[in-house]
N, CA, C and O atoms as a CHARMM CRD file, in Angstrom:
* protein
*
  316
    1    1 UNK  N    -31.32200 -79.07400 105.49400 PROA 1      0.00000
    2    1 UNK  CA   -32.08500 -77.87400 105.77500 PROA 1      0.00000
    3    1 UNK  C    -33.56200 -78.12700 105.48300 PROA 1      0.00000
    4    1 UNK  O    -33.91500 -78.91200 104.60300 PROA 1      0.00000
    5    2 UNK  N    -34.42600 -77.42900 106.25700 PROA 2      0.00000
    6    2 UNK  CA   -36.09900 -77.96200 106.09500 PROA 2      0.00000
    7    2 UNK  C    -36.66600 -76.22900 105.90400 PROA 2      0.00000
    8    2 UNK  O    -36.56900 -75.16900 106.52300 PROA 2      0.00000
    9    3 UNK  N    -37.19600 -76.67000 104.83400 PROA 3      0.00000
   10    3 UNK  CA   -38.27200 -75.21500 104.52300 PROA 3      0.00000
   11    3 UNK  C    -39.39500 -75.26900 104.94300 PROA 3      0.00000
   12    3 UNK  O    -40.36500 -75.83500 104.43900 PROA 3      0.00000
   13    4 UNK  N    -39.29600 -74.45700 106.25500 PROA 4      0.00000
   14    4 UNK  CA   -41.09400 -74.40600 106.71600 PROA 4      0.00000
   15    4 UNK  C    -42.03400 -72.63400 106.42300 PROA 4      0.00000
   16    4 UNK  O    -41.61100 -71.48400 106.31100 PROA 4      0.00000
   17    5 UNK  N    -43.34100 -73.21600 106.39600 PROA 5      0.00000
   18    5 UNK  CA   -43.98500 -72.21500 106.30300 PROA 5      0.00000
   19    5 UNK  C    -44.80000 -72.21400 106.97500 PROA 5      0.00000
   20    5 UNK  O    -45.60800 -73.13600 106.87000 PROA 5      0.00000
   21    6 UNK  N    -44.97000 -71.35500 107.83500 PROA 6      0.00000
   22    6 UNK  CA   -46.38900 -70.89200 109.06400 PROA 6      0.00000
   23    6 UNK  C    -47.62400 -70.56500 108.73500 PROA 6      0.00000
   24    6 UNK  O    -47.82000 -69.79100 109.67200 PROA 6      0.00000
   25    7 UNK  N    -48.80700 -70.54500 108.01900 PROA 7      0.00000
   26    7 UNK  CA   -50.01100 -69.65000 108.08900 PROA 7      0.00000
   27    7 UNK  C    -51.14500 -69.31000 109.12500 PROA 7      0.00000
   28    7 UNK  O    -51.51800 -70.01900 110.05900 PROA 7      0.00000
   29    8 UNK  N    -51.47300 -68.43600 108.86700 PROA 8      0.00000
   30    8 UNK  CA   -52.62400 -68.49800 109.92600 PROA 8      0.00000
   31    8 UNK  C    -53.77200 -67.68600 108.44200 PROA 8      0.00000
   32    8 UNK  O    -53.41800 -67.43700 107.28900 PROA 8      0.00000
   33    9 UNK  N    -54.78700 -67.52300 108.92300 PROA 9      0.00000
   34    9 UNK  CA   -55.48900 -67.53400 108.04300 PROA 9      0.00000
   35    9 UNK  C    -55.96900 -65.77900 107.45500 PROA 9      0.00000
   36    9 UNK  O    -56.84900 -65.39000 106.68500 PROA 9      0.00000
   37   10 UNK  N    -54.92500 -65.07100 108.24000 PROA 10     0.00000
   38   10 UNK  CA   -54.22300 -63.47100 108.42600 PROA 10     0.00000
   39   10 UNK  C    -53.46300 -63.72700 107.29000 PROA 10     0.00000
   40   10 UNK  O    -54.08600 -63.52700 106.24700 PROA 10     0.00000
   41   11 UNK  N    -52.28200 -64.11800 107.15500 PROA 11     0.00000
   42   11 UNK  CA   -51.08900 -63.41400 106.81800 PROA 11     0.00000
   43   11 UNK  C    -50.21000 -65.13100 106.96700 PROA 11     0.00000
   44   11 UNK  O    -50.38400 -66.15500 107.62700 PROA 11     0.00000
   45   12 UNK  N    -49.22100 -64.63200 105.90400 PROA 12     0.00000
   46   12 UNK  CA   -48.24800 -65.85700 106.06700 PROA 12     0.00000
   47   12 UNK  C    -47.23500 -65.26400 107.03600 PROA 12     0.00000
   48   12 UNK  O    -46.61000 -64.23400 106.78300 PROA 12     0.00000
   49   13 UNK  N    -47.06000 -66.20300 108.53400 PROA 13     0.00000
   50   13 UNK  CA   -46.53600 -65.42700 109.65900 PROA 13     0.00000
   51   13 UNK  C    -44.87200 -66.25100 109.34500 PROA 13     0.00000
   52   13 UNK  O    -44.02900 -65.80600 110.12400 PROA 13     0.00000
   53   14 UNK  N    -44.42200 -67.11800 108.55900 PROA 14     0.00000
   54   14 UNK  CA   -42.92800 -67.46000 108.66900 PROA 14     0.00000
   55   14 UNK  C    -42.93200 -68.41300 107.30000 PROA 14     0.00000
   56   14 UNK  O    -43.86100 -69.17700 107.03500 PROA 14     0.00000
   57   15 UNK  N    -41.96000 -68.27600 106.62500 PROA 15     0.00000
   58   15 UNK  CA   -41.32000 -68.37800 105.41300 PROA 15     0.00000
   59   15 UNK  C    -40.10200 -68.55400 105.27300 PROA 15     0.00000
   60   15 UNK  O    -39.57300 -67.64700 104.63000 PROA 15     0.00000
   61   16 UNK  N    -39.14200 -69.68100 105.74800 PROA 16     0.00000
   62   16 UNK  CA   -38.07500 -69.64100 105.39200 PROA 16     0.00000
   63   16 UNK  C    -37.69300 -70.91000 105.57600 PROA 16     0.00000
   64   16 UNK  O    -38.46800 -71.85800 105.70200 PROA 16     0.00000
   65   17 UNK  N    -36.15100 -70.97800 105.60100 PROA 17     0.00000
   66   17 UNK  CA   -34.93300 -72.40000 105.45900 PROA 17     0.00000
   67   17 UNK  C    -34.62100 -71.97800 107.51000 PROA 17     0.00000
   68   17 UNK  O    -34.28000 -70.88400 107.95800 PROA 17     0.00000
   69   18 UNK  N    -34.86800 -73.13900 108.24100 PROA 18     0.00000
   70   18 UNK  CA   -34.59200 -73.64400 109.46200 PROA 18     0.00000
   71   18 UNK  C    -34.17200 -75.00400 109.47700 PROA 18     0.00000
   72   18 UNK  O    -34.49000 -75.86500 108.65700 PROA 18     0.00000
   73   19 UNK  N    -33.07700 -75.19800 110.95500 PROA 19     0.00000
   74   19 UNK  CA   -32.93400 -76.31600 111.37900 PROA 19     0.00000
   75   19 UNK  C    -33.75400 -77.56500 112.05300 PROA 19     0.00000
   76   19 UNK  O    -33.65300 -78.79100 112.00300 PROA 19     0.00000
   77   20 UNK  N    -34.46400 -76.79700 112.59000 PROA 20     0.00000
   78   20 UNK  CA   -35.64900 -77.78800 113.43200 PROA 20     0.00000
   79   20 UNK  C    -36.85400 -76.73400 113.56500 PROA 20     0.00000
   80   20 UNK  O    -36.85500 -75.54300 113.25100 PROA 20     0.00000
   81   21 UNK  N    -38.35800 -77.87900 114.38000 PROA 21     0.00000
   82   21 UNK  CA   -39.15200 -76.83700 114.58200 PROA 21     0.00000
   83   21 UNK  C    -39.72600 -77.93100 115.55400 PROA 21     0.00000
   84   21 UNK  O    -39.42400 -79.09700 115.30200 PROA 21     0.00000
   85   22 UNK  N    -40.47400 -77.68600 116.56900 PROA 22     0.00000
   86   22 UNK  CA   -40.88800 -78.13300 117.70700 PROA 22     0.00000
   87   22 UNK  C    -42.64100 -77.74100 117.20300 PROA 22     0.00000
   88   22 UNK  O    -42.99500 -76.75800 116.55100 PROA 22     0.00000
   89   23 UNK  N    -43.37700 -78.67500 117.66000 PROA 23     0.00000
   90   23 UNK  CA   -45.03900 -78.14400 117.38300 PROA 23     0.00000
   91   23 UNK  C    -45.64300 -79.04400 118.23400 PROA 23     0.00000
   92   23 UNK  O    -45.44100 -80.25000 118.08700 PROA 23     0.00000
   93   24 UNK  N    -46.51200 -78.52400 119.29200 PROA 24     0.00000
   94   24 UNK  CA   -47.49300 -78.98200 120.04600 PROA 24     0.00000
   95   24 UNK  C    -48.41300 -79.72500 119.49100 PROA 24     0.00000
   96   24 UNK  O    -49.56100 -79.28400 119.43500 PROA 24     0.00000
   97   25 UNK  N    -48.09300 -81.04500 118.94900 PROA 25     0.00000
   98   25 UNK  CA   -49.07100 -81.86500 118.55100 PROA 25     0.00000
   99   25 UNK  C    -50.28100 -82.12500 119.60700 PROA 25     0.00000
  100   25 UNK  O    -50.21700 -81.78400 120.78800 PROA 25     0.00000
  101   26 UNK  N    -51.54000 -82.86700 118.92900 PROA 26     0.00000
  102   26 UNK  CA   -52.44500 -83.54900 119.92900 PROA 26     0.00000
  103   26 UNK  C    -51.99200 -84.32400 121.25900 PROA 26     0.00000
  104   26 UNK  O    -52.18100 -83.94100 122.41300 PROA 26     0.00000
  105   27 UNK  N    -51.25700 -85.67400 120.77900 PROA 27     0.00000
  106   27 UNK  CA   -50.82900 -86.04900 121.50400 PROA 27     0.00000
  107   27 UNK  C    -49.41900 -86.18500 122.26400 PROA 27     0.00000
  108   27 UNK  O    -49.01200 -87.25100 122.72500 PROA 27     0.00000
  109   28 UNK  N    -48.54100 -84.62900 122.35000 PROA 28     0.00000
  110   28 UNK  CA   -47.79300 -84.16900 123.05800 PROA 28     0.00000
  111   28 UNK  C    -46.74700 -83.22200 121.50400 PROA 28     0.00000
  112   28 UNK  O    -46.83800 -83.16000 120.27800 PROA 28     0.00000
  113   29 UNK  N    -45.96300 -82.73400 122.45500 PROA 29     0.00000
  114   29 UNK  CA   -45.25400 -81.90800 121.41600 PROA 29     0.00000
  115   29 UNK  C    -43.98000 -83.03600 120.78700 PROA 29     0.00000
  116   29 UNK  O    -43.36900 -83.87300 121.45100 PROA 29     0.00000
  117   30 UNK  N    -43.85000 -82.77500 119.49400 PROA 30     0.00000
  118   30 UNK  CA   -42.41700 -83.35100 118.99900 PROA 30     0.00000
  119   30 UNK  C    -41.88400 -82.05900 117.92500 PROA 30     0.00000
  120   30 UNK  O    -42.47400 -81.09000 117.44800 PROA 30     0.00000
  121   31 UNK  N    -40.51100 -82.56000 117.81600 PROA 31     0.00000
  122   31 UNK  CA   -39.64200 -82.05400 117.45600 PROA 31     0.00000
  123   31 UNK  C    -39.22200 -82.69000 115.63500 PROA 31     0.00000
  124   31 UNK  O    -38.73500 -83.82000 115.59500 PROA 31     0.00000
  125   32 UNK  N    -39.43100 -81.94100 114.25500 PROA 32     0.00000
  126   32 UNK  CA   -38.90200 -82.23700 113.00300 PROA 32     0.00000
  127   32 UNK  C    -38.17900 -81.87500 112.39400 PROA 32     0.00000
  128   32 UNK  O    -38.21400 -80.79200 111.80900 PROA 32     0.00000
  129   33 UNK  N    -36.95700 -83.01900 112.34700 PROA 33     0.00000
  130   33 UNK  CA   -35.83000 -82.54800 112.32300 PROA 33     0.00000
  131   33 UNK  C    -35.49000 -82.73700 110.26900 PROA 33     0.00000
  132   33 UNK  O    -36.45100 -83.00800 109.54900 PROA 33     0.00000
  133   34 UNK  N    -34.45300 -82.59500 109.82000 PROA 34     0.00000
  134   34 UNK  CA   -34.12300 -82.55500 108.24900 PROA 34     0.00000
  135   34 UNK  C    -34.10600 -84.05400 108.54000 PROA 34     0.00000
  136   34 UNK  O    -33.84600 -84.63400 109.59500 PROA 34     0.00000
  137   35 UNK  N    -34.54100 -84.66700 107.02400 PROA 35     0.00000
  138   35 UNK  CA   -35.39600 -85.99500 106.15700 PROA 35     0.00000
  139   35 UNK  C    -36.50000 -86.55000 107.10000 PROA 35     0.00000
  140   35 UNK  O    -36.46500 -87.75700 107.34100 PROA 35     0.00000
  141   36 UNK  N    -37.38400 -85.85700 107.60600 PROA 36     0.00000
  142   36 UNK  CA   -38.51100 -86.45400 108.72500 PROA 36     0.00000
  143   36 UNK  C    -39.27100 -87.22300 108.18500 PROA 36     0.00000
  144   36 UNK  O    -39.98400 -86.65000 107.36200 PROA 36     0.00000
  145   37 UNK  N    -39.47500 -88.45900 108.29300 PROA 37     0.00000
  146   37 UNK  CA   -40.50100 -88.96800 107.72200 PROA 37     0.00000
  147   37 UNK  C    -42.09200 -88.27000 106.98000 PROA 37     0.00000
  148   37 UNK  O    -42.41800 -87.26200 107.60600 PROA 37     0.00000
  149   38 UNK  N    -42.80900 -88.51600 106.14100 PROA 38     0.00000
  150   38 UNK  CA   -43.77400 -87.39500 105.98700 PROA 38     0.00000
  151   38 UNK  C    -45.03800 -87.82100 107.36600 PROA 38     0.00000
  152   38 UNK  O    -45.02500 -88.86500 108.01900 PROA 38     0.00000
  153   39 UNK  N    -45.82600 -86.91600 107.48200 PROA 39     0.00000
  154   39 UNK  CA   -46.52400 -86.87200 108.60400 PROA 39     0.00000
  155   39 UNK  C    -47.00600 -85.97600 108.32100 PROA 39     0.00000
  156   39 UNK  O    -46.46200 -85.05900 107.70500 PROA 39     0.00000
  157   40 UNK  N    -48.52500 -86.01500 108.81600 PROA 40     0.00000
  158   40 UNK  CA   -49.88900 -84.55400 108.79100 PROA 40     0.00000
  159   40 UNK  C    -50.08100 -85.50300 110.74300 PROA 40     0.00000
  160   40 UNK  O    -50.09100 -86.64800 111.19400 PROA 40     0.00000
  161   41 UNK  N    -50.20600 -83.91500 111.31100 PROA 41     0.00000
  162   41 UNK  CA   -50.72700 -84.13600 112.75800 PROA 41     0.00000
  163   41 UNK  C    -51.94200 -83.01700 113.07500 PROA 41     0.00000
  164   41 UNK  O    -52.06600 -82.07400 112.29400 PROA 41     0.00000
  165   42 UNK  N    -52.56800 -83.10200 113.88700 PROA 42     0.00000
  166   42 UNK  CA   -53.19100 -81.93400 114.15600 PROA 42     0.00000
  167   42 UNK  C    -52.36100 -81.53600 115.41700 PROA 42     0.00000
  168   42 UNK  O    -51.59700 -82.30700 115.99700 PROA 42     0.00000
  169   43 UNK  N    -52.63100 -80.08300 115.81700 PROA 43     0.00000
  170   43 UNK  CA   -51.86500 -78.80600 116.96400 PROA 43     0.00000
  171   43 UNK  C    -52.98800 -78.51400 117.70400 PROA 43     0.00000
  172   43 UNK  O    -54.06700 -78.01500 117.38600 PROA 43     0.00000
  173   44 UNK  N    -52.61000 -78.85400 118.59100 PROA 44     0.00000
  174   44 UNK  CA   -53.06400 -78.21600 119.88600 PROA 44     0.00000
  175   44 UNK  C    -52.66500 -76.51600 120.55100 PROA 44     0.00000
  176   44 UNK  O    -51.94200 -75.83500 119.82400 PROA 44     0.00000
  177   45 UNK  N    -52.99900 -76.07100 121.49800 PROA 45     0.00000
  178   45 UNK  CA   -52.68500 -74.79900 121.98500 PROA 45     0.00000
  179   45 UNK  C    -51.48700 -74.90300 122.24500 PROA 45     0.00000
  180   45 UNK  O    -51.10600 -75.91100 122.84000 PROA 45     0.00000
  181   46 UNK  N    -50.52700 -73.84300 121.85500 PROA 46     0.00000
  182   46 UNK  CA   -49.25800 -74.32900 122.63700 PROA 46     0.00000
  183   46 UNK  C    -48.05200 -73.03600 121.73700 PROA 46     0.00000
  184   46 UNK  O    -48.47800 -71.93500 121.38600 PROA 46     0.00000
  185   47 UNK  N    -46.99900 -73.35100 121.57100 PROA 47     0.00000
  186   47 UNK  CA   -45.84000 -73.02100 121.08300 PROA 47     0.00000
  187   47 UNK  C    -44.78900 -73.83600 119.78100 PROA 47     0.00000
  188   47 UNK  O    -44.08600 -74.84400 119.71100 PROA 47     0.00000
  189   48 UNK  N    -45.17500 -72.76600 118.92600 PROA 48     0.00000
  190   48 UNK  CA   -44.26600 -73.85600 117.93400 PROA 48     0.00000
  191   48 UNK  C    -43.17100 -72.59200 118.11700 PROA 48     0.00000
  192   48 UNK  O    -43.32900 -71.37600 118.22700 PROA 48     0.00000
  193   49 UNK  N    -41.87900 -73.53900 118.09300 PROA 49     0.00000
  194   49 UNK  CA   -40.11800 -73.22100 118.35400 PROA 49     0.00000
  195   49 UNK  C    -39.64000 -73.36400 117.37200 PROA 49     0.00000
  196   49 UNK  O    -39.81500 -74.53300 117.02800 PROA 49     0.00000
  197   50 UNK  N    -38.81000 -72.53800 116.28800 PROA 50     0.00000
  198   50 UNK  CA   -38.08800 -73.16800 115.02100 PROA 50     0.00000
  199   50 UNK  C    -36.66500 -72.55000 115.39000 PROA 50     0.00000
  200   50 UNK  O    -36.55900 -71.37400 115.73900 PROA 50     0.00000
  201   51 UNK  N    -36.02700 -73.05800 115.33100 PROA 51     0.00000
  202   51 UNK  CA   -34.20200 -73.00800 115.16300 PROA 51     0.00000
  203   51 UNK  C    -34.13900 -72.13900 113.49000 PROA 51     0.00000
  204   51 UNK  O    -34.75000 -72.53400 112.49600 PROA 51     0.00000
  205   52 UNK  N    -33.49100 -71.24900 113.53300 PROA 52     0.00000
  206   52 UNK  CA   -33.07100 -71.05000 111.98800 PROA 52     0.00000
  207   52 UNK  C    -31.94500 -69.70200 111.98500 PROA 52     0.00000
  208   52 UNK  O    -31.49700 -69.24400 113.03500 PROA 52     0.00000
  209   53 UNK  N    -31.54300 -69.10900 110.47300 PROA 53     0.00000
  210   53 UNK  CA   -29.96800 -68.56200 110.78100 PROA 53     0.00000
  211   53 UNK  C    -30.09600 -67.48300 111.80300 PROA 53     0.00000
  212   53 UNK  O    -29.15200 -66.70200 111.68500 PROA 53     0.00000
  213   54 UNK  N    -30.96400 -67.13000 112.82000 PROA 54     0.00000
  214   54 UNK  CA   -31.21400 -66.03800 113.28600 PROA 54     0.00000
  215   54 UNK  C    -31.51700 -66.50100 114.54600 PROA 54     0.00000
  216   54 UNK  O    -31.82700 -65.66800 115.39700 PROA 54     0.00000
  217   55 UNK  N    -31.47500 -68.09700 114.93300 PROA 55     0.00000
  218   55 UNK  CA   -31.58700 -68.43500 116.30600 PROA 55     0.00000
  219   55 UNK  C    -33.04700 -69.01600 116.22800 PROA 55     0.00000
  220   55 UNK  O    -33.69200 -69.39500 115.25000 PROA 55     0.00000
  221   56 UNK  N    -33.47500 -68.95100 118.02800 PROA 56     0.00000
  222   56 UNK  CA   -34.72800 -69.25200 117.98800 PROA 56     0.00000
  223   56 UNK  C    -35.75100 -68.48800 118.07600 PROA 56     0.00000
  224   56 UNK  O    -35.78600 -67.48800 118.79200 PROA 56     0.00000
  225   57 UNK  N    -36.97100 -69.01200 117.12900 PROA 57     0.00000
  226   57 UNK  CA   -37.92300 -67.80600 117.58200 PROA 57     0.00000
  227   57 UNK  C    -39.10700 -68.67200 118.04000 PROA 57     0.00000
  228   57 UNK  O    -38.66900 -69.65100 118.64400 PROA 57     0.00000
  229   58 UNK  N    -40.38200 -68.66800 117.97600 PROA 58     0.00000
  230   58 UNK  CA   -41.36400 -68.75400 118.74400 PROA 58     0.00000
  231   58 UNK  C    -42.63100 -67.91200 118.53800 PROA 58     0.00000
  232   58 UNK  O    -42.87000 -66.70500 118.51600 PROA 58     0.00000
  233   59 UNK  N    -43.28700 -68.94500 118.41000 PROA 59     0.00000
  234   59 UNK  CA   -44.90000 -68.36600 118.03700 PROA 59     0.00000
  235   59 UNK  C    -45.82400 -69.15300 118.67700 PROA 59     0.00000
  236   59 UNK  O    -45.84100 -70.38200 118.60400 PROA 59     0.00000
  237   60 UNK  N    -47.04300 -68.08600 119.66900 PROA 60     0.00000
  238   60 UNK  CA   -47.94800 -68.85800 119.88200 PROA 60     0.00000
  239   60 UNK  C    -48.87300 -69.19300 119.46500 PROA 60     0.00000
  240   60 UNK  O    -49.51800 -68.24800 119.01000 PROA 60     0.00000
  241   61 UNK  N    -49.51900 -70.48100 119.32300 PROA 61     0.00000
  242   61 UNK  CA   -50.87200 -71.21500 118.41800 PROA 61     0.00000
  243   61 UNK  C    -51.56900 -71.57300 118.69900 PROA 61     0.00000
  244   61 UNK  O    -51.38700 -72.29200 119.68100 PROA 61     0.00000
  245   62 UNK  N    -53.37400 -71.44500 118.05300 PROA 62     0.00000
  246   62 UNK  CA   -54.31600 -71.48700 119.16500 PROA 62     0.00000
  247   62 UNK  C    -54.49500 -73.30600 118.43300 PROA 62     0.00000
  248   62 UNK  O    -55.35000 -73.36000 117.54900 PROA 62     0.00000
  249   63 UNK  N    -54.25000 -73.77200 118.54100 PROA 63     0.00000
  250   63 UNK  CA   -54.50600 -75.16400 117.14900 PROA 63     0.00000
  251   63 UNK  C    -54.29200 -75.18400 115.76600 PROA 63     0.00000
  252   63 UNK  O    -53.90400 -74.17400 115.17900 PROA 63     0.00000
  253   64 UNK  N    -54.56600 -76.51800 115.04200 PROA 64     0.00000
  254   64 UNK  CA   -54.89100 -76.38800 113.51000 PROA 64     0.00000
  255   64 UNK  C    -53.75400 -77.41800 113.30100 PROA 64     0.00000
  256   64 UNK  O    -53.58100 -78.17500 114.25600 PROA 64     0.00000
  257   65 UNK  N    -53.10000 -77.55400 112.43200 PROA 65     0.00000
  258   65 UNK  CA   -52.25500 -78.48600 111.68700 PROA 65     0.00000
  259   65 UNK  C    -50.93300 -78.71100 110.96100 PROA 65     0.00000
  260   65 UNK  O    -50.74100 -77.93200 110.02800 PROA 65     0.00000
  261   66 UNK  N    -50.18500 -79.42100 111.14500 PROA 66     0.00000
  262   66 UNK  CA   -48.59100 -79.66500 110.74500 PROA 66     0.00000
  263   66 UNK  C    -48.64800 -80.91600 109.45400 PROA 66     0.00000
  264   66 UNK  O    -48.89600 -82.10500 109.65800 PROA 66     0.00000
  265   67 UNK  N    -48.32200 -80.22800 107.98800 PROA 67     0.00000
  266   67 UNK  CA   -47.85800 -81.65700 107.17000 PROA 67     0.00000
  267   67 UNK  C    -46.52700 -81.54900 107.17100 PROA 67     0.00000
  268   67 UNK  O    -45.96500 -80.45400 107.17100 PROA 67     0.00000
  269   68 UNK  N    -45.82800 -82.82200 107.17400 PROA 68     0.00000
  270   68 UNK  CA   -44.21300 -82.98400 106.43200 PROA 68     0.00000
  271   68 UNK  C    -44.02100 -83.28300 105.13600 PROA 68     0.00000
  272   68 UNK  O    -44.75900 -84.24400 104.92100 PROA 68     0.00000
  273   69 UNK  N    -43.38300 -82.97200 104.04300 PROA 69     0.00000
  274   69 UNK  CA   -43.19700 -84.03600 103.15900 PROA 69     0.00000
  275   69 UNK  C    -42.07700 -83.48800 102.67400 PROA 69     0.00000
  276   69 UNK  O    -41.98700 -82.26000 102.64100 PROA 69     0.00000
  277   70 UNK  N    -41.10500 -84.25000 102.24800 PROA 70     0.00000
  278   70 UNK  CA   -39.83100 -84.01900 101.42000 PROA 70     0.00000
  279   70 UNK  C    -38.68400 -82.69200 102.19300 PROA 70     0.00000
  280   70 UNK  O    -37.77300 -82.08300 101.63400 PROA 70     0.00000
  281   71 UNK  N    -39.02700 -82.61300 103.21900 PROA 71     0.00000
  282   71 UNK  CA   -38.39600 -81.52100 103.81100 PROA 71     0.00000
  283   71 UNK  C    -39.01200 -80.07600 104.03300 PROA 71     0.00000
  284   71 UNK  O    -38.57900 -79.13400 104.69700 PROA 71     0.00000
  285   72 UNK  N    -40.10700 -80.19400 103.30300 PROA 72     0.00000
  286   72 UNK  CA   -41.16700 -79.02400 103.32500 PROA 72     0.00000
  287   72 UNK  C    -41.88000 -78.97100 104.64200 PROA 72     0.00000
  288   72 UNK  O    -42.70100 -79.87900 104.51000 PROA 72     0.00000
  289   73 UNK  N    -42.00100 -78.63100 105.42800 PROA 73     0.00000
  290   73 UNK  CA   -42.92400 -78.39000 106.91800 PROA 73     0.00000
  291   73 UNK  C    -43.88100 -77.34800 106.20100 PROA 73     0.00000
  292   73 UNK  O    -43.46600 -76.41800 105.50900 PROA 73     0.00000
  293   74 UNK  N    -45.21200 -77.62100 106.45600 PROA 74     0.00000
  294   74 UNK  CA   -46.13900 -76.11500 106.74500 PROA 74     0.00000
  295   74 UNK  C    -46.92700 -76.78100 107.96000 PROA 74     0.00000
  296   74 UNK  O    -47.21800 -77.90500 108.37100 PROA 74     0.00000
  297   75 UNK  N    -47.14300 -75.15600 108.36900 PROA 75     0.00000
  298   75 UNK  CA   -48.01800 -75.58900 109.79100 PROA 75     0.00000
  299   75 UNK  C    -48.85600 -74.16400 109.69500 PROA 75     0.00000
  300   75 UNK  O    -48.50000 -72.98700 109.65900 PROA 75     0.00000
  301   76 UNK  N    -50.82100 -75.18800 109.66000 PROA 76     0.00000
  302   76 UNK  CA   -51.14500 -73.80800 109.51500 PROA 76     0.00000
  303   76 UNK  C    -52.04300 -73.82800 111.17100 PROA 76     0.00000
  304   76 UNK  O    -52.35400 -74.80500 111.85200 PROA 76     0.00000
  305   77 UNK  N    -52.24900 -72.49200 111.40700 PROA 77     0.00000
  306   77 UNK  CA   -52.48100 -72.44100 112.85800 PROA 77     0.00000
  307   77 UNK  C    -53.88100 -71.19200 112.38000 PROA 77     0.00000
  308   77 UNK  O    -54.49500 -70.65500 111.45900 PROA 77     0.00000
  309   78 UNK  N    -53.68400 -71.34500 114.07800 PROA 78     0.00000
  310   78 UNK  CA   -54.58200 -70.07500 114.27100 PROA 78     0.00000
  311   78 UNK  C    -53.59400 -69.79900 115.42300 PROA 78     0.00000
  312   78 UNK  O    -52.93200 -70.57500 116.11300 PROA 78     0.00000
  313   79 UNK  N    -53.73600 -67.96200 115.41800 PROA 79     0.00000
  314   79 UNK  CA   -52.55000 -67.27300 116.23400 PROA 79     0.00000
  315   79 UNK  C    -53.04200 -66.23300 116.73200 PROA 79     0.00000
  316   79 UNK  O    -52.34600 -65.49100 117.42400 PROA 79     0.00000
């Protein structure tokens, strides 16, 4: 299970335990799945997708940035 957290510089827009999350990196979108290697990318405009107990949801992002480490995802955006 991977604990991600969303910010934008509003409000913390997602907080929880998900399966995956999809994020429009710079150089194309990928997908981080549970034990991801660690990784900081920057985000481009686009759609980040997270799988979690409630299905999928979806948020759109105007840019900004994704770290990994230890199973922790944050991705902070502008939205």
């Amino acid at each position: 299970m991977l604990k991600l957290k969303i910010v934008s510089p509003e409000k913390v827009v997602y907080d929880g335990d998900i399966e995956s999350v999809i994020v429009p990196g710079t150089l194309g979108q990928f997908e981080i799945l549970d034990n991801h290697a660690p990784i900081i990318s920057s985000l481009t405009d686009g759609m980040v997708v997270y799988t979690g107990k409630d299905g999928k949801q979806s948020i759109e992002v105007h840019g900004g940035f994704v770290e990994v480490k230890k199973n922790e995802v944050c991705v902070c955006v502008e939205v």
